[in-house]
MIVOZA-392463 format. One record per residue (C-alpha): x, y, z; residue in three letters. Coordinates in Angstrom, 3 decimals. Each point is the difference from the previous one (the first is absolute). Layout:
+----------+----------+----------+------+
|        u |        v |        w | rest |
+----------+----------+----------+------+
|        X |        Y |        Z |  ALA |
...
+----------+----------+----------+------+
This chain:
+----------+----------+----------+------+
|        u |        v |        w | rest |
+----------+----------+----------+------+
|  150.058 |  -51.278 |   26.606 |  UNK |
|   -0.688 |   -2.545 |    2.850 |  UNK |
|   -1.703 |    3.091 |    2.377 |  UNK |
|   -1.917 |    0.899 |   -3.530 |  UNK |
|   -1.119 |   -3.478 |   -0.403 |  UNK |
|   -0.988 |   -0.500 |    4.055 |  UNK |
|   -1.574 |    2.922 |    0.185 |  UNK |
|   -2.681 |   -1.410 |   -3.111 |  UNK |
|   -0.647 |   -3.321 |    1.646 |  UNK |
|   -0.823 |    2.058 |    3.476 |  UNK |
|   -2.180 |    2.086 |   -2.089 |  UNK |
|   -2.033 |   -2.760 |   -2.463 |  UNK |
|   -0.143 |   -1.926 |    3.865 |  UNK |
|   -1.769 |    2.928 |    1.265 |  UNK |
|   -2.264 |    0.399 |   -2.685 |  UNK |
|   -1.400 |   -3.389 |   -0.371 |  UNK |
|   -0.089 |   -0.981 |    3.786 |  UNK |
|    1.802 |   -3.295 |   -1.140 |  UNK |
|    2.389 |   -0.255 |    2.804 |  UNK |
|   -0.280 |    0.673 |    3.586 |  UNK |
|    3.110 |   -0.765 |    2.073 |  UNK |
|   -0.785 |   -2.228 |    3.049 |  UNK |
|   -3.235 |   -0.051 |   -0.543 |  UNK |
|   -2.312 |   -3.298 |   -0.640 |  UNK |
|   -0.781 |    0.046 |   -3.539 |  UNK |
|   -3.185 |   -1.231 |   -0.158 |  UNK |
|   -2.806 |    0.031 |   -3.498 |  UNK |
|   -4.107 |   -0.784 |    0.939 |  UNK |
|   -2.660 |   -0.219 |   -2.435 |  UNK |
|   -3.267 |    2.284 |    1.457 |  UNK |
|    0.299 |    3.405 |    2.013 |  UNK |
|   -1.904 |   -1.991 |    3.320 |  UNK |
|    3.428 |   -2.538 |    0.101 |  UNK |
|    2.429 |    3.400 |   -0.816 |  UNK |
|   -1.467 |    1.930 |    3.134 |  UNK |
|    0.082 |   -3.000 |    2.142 |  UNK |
|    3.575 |   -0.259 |   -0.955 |  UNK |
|    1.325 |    3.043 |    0.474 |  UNK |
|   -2.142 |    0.654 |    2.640 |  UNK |
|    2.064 |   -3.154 |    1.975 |  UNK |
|    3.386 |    0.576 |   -1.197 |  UNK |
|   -0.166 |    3.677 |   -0.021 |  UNK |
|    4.003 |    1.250 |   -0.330 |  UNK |
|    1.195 |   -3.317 |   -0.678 |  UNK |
|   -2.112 |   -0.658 |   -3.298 |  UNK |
|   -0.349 |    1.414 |   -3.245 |  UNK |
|   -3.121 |   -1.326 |   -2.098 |  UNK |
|   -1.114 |    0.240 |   -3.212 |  UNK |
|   -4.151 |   -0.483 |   -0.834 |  UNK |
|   -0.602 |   -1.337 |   -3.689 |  UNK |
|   -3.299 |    1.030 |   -0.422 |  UNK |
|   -1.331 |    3.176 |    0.254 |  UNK |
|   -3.289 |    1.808 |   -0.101 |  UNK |
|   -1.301 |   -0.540 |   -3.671 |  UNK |
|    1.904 |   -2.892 |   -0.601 |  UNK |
|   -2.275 |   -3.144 |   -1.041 |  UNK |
|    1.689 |   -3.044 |    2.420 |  UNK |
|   -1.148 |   -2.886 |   -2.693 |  UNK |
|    2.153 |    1.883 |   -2.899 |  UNK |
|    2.252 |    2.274 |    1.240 |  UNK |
|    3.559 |    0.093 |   -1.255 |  UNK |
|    3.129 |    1.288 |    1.784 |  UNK |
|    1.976 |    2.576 |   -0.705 |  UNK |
|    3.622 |    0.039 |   -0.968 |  UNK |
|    1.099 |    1.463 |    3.489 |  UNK |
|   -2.387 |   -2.109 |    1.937 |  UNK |
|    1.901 |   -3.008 |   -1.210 |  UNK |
|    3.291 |    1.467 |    0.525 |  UNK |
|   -1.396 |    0.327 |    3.616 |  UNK |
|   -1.414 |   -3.552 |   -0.107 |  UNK |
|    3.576 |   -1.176 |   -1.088 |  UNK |
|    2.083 |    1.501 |    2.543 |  UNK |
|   -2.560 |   -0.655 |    3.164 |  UNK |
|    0.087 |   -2.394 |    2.582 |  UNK |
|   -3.496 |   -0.845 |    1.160 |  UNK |
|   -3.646 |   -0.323 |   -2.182 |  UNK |
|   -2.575 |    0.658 |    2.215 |  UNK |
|   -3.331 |   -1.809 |   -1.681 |  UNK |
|   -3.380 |   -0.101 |    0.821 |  UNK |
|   -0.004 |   -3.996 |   -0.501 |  UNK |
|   -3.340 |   -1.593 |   -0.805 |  UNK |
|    1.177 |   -0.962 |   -3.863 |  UNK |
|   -1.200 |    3.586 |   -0.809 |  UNK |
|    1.320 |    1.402 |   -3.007 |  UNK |
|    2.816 |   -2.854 |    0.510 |  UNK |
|    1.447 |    1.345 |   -3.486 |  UNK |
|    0.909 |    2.989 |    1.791 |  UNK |
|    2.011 |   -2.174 |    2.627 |  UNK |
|    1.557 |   -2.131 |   -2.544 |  UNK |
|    1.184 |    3.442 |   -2.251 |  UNK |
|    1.238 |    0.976 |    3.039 |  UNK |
|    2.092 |   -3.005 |    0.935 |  UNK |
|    1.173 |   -0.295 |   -3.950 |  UNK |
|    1.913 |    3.331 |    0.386 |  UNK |
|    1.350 |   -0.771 |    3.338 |  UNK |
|   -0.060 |   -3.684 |    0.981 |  UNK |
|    2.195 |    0.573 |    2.891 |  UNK |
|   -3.033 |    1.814 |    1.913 |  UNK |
|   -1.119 |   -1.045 |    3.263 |  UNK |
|   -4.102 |   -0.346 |    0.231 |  UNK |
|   -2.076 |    0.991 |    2.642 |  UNK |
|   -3.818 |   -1.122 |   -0.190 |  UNK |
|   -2.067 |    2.049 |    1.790 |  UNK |
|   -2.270 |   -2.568 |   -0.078 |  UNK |
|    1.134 |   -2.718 |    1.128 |  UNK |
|   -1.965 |   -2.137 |    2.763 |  UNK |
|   -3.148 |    2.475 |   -0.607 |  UNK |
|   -1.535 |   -2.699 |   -2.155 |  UNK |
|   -2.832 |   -0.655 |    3.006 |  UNK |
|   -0.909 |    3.494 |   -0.384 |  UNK |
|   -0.203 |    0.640 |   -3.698 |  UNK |
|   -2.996 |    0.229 |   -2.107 |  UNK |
|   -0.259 |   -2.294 |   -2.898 |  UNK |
|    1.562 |   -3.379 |   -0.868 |  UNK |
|    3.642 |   -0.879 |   -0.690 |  UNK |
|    1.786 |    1.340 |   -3.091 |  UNK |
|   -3.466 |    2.734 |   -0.229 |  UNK |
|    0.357 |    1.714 |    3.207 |  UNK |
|   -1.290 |    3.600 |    0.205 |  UNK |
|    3.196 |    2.060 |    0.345 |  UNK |
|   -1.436 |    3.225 |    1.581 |  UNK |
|    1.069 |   -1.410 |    3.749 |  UNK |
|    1.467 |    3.004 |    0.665 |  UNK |
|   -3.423 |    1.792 |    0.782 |  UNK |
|   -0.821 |   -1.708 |    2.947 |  UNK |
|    2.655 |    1.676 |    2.491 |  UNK |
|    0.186 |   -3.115 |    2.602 |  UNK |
|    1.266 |   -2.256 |   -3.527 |  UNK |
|    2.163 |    2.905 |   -0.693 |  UNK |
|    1.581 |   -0.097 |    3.226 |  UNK |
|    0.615 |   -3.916 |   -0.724 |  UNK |
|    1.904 |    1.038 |   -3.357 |  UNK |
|    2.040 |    2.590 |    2.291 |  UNK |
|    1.249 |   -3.048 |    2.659 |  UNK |
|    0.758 |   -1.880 |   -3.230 |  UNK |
|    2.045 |    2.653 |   -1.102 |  UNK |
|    1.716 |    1.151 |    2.950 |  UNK |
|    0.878 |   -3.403 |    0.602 |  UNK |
|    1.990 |   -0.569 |   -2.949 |  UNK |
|    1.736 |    3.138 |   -0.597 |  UNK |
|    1.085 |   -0.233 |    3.608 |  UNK |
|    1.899 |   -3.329 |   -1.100 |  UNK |
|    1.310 |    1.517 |   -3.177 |  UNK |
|    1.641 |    3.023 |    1.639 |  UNK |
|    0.266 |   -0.952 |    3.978 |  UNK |
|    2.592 |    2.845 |    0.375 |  UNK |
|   -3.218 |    2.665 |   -0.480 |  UNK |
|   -2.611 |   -2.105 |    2.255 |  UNK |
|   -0.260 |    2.834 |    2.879 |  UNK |
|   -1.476 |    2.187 |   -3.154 |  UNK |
|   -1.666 |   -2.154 |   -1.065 |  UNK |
|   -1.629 |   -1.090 |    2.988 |  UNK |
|   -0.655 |    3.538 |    1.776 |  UNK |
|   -1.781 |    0.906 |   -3.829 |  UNK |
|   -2.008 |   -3.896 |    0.332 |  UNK |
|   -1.154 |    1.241 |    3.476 |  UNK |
|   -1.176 |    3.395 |   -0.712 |  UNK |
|   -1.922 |   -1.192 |   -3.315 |  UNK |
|   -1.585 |   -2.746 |    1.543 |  UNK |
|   -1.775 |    2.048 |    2.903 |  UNK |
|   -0.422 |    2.803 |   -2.679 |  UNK |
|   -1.882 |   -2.796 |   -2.194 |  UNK |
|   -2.199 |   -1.409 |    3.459 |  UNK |
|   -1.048 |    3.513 |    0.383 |  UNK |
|   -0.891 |    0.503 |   -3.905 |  UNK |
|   -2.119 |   -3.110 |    0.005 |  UNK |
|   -1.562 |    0.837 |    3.320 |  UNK |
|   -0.628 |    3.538 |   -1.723 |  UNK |
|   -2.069 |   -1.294 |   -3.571 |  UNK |
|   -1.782 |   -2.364 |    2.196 |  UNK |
|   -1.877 |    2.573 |    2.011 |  UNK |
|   -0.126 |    2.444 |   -2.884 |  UNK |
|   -1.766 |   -2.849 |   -2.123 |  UNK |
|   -2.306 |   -0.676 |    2.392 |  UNK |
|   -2.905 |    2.152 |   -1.578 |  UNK |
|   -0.168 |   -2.187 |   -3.257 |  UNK |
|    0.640 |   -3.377 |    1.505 |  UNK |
|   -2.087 |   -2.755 |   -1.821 |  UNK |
|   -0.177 |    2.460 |   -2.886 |  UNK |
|    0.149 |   -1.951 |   -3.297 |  UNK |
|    2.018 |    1.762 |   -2.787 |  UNK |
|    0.474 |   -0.335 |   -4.110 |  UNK |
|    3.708 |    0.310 |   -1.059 |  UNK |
|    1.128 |   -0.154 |   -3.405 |  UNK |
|    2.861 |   -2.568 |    0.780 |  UNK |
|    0.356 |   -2.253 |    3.192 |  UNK |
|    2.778 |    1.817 |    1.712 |  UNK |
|   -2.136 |    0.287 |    3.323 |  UNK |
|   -0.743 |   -3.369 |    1.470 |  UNK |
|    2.760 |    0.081 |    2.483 |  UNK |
|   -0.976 |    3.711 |    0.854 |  UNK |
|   -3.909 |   -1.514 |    0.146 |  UNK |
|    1.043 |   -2.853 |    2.311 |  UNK |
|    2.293 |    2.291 |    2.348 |  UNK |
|   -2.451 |    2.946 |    0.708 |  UNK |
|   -3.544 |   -2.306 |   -0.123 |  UNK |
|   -0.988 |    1.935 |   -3.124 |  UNK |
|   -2.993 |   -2.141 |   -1.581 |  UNK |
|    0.095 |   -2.104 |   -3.600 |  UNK |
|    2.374 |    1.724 |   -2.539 |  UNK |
|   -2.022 |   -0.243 |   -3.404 |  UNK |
|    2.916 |    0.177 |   -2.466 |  UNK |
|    0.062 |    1.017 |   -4.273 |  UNK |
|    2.697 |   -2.351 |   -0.472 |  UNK |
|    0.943 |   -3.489 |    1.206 |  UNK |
|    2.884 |   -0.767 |    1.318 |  UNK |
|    2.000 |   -0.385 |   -3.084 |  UNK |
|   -0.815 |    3.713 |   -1.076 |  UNK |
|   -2.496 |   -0.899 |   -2.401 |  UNK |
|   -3.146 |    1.471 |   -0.599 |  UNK |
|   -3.208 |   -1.649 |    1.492 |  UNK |
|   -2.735 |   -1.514 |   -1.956 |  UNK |
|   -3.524 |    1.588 |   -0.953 |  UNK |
|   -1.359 |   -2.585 |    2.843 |  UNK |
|    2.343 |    1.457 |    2.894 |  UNK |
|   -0.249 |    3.111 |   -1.377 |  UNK |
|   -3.742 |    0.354 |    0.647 |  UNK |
|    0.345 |   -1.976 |    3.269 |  UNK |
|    1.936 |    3.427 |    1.462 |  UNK |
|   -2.920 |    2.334 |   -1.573 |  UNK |
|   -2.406 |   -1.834 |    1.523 |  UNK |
|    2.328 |    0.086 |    3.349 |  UNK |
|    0.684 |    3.704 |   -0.383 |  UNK |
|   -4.352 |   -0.027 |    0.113 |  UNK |
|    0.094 |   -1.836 |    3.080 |  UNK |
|    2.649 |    1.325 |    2.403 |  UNK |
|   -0.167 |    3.677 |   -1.748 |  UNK |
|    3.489 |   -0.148 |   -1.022 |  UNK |
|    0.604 |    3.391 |   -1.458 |  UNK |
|    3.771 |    0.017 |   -0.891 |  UNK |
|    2.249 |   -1.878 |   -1.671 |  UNK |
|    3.899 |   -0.298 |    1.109 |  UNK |
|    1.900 |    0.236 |   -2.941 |  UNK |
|    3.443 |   -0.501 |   -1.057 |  UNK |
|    2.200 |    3.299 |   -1.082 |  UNK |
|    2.772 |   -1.654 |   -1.662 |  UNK |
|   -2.554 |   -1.624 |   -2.428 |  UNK |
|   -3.040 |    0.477 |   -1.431 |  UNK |
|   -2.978 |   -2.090 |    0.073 |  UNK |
|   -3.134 |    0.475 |   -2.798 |  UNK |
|   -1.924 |   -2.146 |    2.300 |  UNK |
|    0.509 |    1.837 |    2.691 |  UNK |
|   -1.069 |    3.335 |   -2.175 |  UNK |
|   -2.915 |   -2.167 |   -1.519 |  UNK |
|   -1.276 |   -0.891 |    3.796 |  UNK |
|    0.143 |    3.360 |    1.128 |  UNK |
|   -1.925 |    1.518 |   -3.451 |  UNK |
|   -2.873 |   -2.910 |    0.644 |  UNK |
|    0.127 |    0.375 |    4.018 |  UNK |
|    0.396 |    3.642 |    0.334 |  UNK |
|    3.033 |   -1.191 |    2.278 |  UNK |
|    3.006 |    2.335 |    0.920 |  UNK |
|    3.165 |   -1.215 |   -0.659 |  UNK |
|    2.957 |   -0.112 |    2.965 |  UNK |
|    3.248 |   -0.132 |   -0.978 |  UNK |
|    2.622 |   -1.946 |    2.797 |  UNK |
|    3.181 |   -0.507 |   -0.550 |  UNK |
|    0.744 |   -3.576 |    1.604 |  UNK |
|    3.992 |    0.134 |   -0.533 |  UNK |
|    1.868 |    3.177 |   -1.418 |  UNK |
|    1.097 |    2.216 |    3.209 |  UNK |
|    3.177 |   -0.774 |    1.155 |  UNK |
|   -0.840 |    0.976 |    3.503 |  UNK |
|   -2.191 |   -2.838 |    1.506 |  UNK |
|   -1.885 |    2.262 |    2.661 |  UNK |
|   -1.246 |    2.966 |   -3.084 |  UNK |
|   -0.896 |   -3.350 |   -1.816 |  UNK |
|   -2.707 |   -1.929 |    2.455 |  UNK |
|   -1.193 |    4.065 |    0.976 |  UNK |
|   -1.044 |    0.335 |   -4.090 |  UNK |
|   -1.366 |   -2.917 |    0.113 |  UNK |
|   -1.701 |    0.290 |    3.145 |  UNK |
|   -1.321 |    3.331 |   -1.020 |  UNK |
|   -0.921 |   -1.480 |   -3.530 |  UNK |
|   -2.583 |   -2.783 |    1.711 |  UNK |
|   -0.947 |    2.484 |    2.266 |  UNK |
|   -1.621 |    2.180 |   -2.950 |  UNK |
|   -0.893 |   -2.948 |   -1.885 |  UNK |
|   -1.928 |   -1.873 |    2.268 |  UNK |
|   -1.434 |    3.039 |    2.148 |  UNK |
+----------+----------+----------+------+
């Protein structure tokens, strides 16, 4: 009976990934912070993403076996920046014992926007991104010191992979440099900033509501201008206004993903590629 009733824990372990012996437990909220995670700690971690392509961040809910994840890990991994700070505080409601890393933290001179209404998206400017990755590295090193020549051989590698990325979408940018650009939500500034793209015209202010009729035909007449011919839209969610601008304008619409591929690298090459074609 005792073999019987082992041999069912192994196999509801294996099935919902819940346990991982040794390993650092460790629970982030976007796919950017998951890859830079395991991407570090390699062997030594296990790490569960909460949201996942489709998934709205504002509403989201979690499922029954991400919680039983949440409650049973050792380390939240959070973007910071009072984003979606519900999603922090469920988190830390199911498992209060949690230690928190903010990838964040001491970025503050770097981030766009004003306290408490930052724009989150840091993670697509590489150089920030490599910021978030020393933030990272350094904590998890003091929360499992026993794995720190992993961790630190993985930090290494990632870092000079990262320098070369950077280095890479600067010089394939450089044909559309200056290039200002319509976007249905304002996901791109830090992107903008990074690669010397020109003014980012956006659909949406920055708490993801619709512009007015005023804005609005401030862009049309902008589009006339700079002969803006695309507009980068969102694929998770829909925008009318972004279908209305492109009926009226005759505008294509570009669809970048800003967030949901796990593996950092494919992520900036989309989205490279998607300004590329947008902006050409």
């Amino acid at each position: 009976m005792k073999i019987k009733f082992l041999m069912i824990l192994i196999t509801l372990f294996t099935i919902t990934g819940i346990i991982s012996f040794g390993k650092l437990t460790v629970v982030t909220t976007i796919p950017p912070l998951g890859y830079m995670v395991s991407t570090i700690g390699g062997s030594a971690v296990d790490v569960s993403v909460l949201e996942k392509p489709g998934d709205n961040p504002h509403n989201f809910n979690l499922t029954p076996q991400q919680a039983l994840f949440i409650s049973r890990s050792e380390v939240f991994v959070d973007l910071g920046l009072e984003e979606d700070a519900w999603i922090g505080d469920r988190v830390r409601s199911i498992n209060p014992s949690l230690k928190v890393i903010d990838a964040t933290k001491s970025l503050s001179q770097f981030l766009i926007g004003e306290s408490g209404a930052y724009n989150p998206h840091v993670w697509l400017d590489v150089k920030l991104y490599e910021m978030m990755a020393i933030n990272v590295y350094s904590m998890i090193v003091k929360l499992d010191p026993a794995d720190q020549p992993i961790f630190a051989n993985n930090f290494s590698k990632f870092i000079l992979s990262l320098d070369q990325l950077n280095d890479r979408i600067s010089k394939e940018l450089e044909p559309i440099r200056g290039k200002p650009f319509v976007a249905q939500h304002p996901a791109w500034d830090y992107f903008a900033r990074a690669y010397r793209l020109g003014m980012e015209y956006s659909l949406e202010n920055d708490a993801g509501q619709p512009i007015g009729p005023k804005d609005y035909q401030s862009i049309i007449e902008a589009m006339r201008k700079y002969n803006i011919k695309s507009i980068i839209s969102d694929p998770v969610t829909s925008s009318k206004l972004a279908n209305q601008l492109a009926s009226q304008t005759g505008a294509k619409i570009v669809k970048i993903n800003p967030i949901f591929n796990f593996n950092y690298f494919d992520l900036m090459d989309e989205i490279v590629n998607g300004f590329l074609e947008a902006l050409k």
